[in-house]
Structures are given as C-alpha cells and as structure tokens.
NULUMLO-844520 format. One record per residue (C-alpha): residue in three letters; x, y, z. Coordinates in nm, 3 decimals. Layout:
% residues N
ALA|X|Y|Z;
...
***
This chain:
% residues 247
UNK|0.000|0.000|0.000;
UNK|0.323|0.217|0.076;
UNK|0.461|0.182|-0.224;
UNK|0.161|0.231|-0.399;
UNK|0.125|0.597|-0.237;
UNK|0.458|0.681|-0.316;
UNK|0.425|0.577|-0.690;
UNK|0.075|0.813|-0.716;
UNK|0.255|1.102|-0.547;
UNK|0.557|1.055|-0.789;
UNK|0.361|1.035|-1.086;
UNK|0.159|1.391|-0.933;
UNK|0.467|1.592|-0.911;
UNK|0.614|1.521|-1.242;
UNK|0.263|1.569|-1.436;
UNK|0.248|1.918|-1.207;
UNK|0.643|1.997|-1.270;
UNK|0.600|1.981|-1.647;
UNK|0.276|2.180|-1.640;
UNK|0.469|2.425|-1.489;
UNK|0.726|2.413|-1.703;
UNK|0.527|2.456|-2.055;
UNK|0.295|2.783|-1.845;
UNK|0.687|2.919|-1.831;
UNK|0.724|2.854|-2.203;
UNK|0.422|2.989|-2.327;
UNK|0.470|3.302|-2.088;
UNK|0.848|3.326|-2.211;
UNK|0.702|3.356|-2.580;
UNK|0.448|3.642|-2.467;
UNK|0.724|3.824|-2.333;
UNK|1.002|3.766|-2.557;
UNK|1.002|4.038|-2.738;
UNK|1.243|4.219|-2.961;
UNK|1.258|4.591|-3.013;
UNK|1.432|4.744|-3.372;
UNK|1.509|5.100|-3.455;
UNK|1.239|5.170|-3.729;
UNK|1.377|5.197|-4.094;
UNK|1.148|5.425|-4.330;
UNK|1.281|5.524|-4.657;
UNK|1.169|5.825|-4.832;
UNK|1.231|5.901|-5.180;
UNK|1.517|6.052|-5.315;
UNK|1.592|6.421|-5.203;
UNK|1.297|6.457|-4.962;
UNK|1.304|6.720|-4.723;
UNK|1.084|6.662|-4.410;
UNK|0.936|6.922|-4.173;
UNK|0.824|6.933|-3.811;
UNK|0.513|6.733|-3.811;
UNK|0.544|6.360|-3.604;
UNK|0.413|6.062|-3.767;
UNK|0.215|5.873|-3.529;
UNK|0.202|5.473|-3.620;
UNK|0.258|5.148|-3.483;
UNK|0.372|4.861|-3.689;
UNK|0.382|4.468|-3.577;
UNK|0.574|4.211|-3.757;
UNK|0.559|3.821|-3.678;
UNK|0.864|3.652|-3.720;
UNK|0.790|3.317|-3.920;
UNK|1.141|3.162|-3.797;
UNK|1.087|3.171|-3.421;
UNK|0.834|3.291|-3.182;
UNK|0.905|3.618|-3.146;
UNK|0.775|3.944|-3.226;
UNK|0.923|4.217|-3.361;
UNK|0.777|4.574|-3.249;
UNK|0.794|4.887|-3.478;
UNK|0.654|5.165|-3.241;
UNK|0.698|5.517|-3.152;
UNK|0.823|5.649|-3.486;
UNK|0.829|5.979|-3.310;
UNK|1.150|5.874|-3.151;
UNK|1.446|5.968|-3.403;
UNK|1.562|5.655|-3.600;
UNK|1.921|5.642|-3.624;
UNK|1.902|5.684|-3.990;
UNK|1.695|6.022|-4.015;
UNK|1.698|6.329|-3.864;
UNK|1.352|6.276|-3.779;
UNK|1.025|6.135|-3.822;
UNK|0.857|6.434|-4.031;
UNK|0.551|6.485|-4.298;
UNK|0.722|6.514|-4.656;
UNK|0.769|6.840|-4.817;
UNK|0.747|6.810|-5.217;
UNK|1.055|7.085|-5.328;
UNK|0.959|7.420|-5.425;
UNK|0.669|7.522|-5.668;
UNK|0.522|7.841|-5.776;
UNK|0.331|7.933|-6.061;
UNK|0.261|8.263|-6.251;
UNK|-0.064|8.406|-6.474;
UNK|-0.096|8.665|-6.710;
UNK|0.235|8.782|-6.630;
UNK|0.466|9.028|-6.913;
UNK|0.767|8.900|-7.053;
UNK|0.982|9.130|-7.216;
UNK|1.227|9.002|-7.494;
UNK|1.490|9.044|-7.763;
UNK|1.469|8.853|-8.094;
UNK|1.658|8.790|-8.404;
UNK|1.539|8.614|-8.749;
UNK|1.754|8.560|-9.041;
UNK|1.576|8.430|-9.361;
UNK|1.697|8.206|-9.593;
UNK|1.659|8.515|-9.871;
UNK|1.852|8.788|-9.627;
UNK|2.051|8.913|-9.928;
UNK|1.713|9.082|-10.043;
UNK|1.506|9.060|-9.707;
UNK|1.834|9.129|-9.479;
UNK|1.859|9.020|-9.086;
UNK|1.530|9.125|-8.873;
UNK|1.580|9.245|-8.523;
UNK|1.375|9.403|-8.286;
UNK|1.180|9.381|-7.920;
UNK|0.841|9.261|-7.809;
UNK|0.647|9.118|-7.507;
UNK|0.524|8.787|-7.462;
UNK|0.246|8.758|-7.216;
UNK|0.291|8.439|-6.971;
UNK|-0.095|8.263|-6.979;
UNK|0.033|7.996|-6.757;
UNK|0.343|7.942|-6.629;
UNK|0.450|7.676|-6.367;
UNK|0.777|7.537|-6.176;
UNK|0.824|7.201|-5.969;
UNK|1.182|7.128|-5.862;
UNK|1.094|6.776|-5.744;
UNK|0.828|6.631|-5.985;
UNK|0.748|6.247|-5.975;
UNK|0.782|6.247|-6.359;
UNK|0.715|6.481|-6.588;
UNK|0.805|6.840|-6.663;
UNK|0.930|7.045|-6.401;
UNK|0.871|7.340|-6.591;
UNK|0.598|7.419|-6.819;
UNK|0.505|7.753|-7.005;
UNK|0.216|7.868|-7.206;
UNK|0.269|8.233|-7.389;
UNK|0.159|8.504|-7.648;
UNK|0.412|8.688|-7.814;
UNK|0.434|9.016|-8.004;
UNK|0.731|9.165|-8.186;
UNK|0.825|9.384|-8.423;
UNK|1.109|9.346|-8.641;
UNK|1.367|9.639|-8.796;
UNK|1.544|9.442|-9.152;
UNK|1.893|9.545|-9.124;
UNK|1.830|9.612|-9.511;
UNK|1.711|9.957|-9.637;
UNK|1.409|9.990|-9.850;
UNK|1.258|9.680|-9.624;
UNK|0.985|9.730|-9.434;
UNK|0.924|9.612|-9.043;
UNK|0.824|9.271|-9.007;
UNK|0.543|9.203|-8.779;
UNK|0.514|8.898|-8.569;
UNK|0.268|8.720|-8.372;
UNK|0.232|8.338|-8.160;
UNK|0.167|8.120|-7.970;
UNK|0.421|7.882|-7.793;
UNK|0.447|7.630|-7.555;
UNK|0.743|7.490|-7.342;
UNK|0.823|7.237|-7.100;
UNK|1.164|7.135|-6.947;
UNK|1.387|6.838|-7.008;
UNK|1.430|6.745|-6.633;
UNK|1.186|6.612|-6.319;
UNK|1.417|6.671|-6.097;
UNK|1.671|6.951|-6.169;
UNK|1.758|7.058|-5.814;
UNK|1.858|7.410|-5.885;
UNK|1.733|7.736|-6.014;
UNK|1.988|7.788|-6.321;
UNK|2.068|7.663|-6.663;
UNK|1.764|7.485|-6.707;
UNK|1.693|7.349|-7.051;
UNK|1.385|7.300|-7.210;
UNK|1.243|7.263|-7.565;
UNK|0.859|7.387|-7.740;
UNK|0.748|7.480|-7.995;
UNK|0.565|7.817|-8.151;
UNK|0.297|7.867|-8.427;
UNK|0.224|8.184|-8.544;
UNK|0.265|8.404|-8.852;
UNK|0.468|8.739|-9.031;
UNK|0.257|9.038|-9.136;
UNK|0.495|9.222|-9.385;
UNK|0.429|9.460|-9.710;
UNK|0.672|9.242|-9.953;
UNK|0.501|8.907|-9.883;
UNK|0.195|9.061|-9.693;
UNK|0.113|8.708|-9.451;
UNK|0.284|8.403|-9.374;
UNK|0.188|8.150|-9.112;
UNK|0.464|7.976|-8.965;
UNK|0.577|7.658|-8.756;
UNK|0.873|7.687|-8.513;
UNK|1.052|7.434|-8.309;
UNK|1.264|7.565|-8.002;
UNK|1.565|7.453|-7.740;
UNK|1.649|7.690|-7.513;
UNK|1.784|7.737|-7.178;
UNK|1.667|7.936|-6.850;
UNK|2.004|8.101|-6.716;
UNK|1.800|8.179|-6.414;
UNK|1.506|8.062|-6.315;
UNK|1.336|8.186|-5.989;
UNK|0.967|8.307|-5.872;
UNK|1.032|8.698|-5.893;
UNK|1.294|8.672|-6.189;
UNK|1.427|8.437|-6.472;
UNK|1.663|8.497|-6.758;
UNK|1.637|8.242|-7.070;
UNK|1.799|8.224|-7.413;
UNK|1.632|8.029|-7.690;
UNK|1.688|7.939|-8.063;
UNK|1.502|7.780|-8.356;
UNK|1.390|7.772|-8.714;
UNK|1.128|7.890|-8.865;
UNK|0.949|7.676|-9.131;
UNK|0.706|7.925|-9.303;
UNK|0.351|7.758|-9.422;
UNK|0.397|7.954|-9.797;
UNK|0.715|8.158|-9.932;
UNK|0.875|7.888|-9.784;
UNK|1.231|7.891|-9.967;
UNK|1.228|8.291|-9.943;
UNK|1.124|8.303|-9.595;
UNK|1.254|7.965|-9.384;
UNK|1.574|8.094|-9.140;
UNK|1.713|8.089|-8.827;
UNK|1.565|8.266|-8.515;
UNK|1.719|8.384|-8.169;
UNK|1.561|8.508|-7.839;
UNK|1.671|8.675|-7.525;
UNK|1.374|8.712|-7.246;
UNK|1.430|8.869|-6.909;
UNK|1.112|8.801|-6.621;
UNK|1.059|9.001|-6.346;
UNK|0.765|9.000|-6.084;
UNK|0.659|9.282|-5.850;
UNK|0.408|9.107|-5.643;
***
C-alpha cells in the first residue's frame, strides 16, 4: 500500500512539474520580445518638416516565436533626422504675367530681305515650376508673343510677328534654379508689305540662365518653317527674355 502511495505522489509531481514548465514557455514567448530602430525610406531628395508621424507597426517573425515591435516612430531613428511629414521641393506658378524680350530672325533670302531684329512682349498665360516632380516636366510655359522686327536692309519694311508657344523642361528633378533646358514649340505668322502674310511653324531649345519666382533669364533658338514663301522666308531665329515679378 506504501509503495503504492509513493508511486501516485511521484507520478503527481512530475505531471504538475511539467505543467509548470510549458505555463513558463508559453509566458516566455508572450514576453520575448524584440525591439528594432524603425527603418522608413523616403524618396530621393525629400526634405521633411516638423510634423510627427504617429504609427505602430507589428511584424511576426515566421522563424521563431518572437515578435518584432515597430513603435513610436516619433523617436528619431538612427538613420533620419527625424520622423517628419514630406515636403514636395519648391513650386510656384505665374498668370498673365509680361515678358519682355529680344529677338533675331535671319531668312533664308537675307541678301534681299536682310537680318530682322527688334523687341516685343510675350504675355505668360500659364506658367509653372516644380523642382521635385514624380515624372514629368518640371517646368511648363504657355505664352503670347508680339514683336516687331527692324530688316537690317534699307528699302525693307518692319516685319510684324505674332504666336503662340508652348514649353516644357527636359528634367523632373533639376535641383537648382539655373541653366535649365527646355524645348517647345511656336505657331504663329509674319505680317509684312513684300510678302503681306505668312503662317509659320517653329521648333525651339532653349535654356533658362536663371530661373526663380520673382525673376528668370532664358535664351532660346530655332527655325522657322514658313507655311507659304517657304524657300524665301525659312531661317534661323534667336531670343533673349528677361522676367521680373513685382508682387
């Protein structure tokens, strides 16, 4: 009888002991966790300003039991500055806006039409600037443009011309306010007495040599391809434009 109370108490202790032992396990896995820094990356160039991003992020580990926490990403990681709401570059964009320029056509017949040179305005309809763009354009410009043109020939009378043109920049991303190329287009026509009208198609590269919100300085070239007098009137075209804003 003895040894049959021993044997049941035995038998109690180990079946309690390893009860005991798997409660530790399971509470050892509830516990065991493991804390990381948090890792976010931004894209490229992104500035970030003063704004705290409030999220909590849980990851299970499939190769052992633990988890792994991502929380309080207002704490500095150690591979930001800080944990800030994204700021997209800078961006402004102008209406209606004068443009004043300097331009320059040479046509293909200049030993009887001679070099035209002269001034006009161009009137900005739309004009906008991105630094950091996604894709696309950072810079894109919709304009008017009247000039009047002085032949370098005597007996020649002033050429009068009129377009419209369109431009956009060759660069998303180009990080800086100066020598900025872009490339457009312009259709329009020439009013003069020796071949009273002309319509016109002309292609453009240029470059801004400064580009900011109050000023920009840009330098373009083309060639226009006349829609009649074409042999007489096809030639080479240059353009200096200088932007200012007041307000």
């Amino acid at each position: 009888m003895k040894k049959l109370l021993i044997l049941s108490f035995i038998l109690f202790a180990g079946a309690n002991l390893n009860a005991q032992n798997k409660a530790q396990n399971i509470s050892k896995k509830a516990t065991d966790t493991l804390v990381v820094d948090s890792t976010i990356t931004l894209p490229p160039d992104t500035t970030v300003s003063d704004t705290l991003i409030d999220e909590s992020y849980s990851i299970e580990n499939n190769n052992d039991t633990s988890k792994v926490i991502f929380d309080d990403l207002s704490q500095t990681p150690p591979t930001m500055p800080s944990m800030k709401s994204i700021s997209n570059g800078d961006y402004f964009e102008h209406f209606f806006n004068p443009v004043l320029i300097a331009t320059s056509y040479q046509p293909k017949s200049k030993d009887s039409l001679g070099t035209f040179k002269g001034w006009g305005i161009e009137y900005n309809l739309a004009e906008s600037f991105r630094d950091r763009m996604q894709s696309g354009p950072a810079y894109t410009r919709l304009y008017g443009k009247l000039s009047i043109l002085q032949s370098s020939k005597k007996g020649i009378s002033d050429l009068f011309s009129y377009s419209f043109g369109l431009e956009f920049s060759f660069e998303s991303h180009p990080r800086r306010h100066f020598f900025i190329p872009y490339y457009g287009f312009e259709l329009g026509g020439f009013i003069q007495k020796n071949f009273n009208r002309a319509g016109y198609f002309n292609p453009l590269l240029g470059l801004n040599l400064l580009y900011t919100k109050k000023v920009a300085l840009s330098a373009a070239g083309g060639y226009y391809y006349p829609f009649s007098h074409f042999e007489e009137l096809q030639g080479y075209y240059a353009r200096l434009s200088l932007r200012i804003i007041f307000w």
